[in-house]
C-alpha positions in Angstrom: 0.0 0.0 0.0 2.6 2.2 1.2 4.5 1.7 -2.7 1.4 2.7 -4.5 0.6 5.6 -2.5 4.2 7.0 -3.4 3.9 6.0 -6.8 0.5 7.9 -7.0 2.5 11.2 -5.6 5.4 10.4 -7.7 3.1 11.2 -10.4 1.4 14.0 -8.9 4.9 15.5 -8.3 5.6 15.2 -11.9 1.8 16.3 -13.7 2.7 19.5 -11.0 6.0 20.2 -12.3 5.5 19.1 -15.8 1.8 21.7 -15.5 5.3 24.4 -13.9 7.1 23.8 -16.7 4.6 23.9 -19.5 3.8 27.6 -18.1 7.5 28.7 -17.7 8.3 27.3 -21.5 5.0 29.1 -22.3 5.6 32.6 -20.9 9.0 32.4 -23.0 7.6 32.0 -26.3 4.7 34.3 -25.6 7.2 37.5 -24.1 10.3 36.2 -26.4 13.4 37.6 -25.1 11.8 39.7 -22.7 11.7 36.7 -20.5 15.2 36.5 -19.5 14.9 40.0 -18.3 12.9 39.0 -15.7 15.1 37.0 -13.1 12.0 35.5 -11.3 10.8 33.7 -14.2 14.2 32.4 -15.4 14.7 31.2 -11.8 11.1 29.1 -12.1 12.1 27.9 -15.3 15.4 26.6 -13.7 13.6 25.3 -10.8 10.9 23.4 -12.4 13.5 21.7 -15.0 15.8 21.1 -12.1 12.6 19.5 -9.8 11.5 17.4 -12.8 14.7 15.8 -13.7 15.0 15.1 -9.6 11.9 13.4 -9.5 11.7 11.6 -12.7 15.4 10.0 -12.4 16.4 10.2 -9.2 13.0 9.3 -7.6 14.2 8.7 -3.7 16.1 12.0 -3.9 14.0 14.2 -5.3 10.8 14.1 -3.0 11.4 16.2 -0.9 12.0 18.6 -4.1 8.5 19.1 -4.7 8.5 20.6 -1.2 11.2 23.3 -2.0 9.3 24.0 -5.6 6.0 24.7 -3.8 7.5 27.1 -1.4 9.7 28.6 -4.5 6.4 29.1 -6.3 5.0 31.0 -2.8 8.0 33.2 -2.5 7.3 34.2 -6.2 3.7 34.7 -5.8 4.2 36.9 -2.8 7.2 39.0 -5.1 5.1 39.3 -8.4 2.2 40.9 -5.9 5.2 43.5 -4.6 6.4 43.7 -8.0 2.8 44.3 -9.4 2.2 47.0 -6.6 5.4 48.6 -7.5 4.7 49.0 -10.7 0.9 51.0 -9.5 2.8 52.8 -7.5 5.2 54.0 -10.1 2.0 54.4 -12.5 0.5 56.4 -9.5 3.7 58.2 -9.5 4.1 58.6 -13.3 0.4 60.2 -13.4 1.0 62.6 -10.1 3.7 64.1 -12.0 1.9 64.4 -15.3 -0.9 65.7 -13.2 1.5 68.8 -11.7 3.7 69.1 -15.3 -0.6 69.9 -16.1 -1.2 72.1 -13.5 2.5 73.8 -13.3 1.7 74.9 -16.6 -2.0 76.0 -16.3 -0.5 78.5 -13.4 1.8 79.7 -15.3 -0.9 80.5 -18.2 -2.8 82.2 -15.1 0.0 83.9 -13.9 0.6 85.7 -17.8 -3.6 86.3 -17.4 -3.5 87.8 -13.8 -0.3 90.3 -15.0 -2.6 91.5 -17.7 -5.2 92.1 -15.8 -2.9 94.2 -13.1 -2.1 96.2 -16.0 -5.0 96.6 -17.3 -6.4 98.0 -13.7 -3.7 100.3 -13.7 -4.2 101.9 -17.1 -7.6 102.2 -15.9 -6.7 103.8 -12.3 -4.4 106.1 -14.0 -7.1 106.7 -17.0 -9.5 107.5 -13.9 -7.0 110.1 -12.4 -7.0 112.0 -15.6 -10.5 112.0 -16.1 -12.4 112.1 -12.8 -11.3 115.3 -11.3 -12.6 118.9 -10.2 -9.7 121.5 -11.0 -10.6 125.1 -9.4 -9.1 128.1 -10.8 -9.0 132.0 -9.4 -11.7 133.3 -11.9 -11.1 136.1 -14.8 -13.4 138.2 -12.9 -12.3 139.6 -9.4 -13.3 137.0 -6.3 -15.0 134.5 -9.1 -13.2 130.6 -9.7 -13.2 128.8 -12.6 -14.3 125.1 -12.4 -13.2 122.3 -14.9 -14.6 119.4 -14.0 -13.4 115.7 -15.9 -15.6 112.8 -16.3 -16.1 109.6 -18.4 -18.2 110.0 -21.1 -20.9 107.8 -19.6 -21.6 110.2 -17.0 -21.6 113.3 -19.5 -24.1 110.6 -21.5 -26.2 110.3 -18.5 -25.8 113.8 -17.3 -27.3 115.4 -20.6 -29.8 112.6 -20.5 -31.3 114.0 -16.9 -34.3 116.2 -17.7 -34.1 118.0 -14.6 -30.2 118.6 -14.8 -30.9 119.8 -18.9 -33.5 122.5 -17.8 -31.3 123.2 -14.7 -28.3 124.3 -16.5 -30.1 125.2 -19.6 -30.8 128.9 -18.3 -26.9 129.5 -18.4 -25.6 130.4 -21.7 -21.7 130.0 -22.4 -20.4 133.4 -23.8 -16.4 133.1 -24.1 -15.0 133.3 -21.2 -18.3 133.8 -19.1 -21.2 132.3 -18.5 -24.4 134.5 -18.6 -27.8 133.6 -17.2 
């Protein structure tokens, strides 16, 4: 009983490795030579070769073998997860820079927009300087002053526009250098 039992996990030891090997010599022919750039799968390849000549030819040494292969095949599990999260994290990485290349740019484009628009208030405070403004003057006429007064067009719009303001002023008639009522 005891011969047959071993027999039956001789043969599972070799339909496992045989099922390694199969995968190994498939990931080569489906990455090409990108495979040997990889030291984890060159390493299973080895192994699995390695574990199947063991227990095919030299069956009372090699049992233990399938053992050492199922803990390799853990170990490689547990680095193609570390490998596969360090490869997210340099993607994560990759797109956090591309992200702030994105945004170093778009402040930069904000920073040209917000010097425009500081210029453009202070063409408009010193435009405002020149035209808003009362200037009084010692009259022609003894103990009179002369006024000139500067404002936007949209006030002298709005001004001549006022009915009341119209008929206020409209008694005064410019003559020269007075004005008459």
């Amino acid at each position: 009983m005891n011969s047959i039992a071993e027999q039956c996990f001789h043969r599972i030891g070799i339909g496992i490795l045989s099922f390694l090997l199969a995968k190994t010599m498939a990931l080569l022919v489906g990455i090409g030579s990108s495979f040997f750039k990889h030291v984890g799968y060159v390493i299973d390849g080895v192994v699995a070769i390695g574990a199947i000549f063991l227990e095919a030819f030299l069956v009372r040494k090699g049992g233990g073998l399938l053992v050492v292969v199922s803990l390799w095949r853990v170990i490689r599990v547990v680095e193609c997860v570390f490998e596969l999260s360090d490869e997210a994290i340099e993607a994560q990485i990759a797109r956090i820079i591309c992200q702030f290349e994105a945004l170093k740019e778009e402040n930069m484009r904000l920073l040209g927009v917000l010097y425009e628009k500081d210029n453009m208030i202070e063409m408009l405070k010193e435009d405002l300087d020149k035209c808003n403004g009362i200037t009084m003057f010692t009259g022609a006429e003894e103990g009179s002053i002369d006024i000139e007064v500067y404002l936007p067009c949209e006030i002298l719009e709005a001004m001549g526009n006022d009915s009341e303001h119209m008929d206020a002023i409209s008694s005064y008639i410019y003559c020269g250098n007075k004005v008459k009522p």
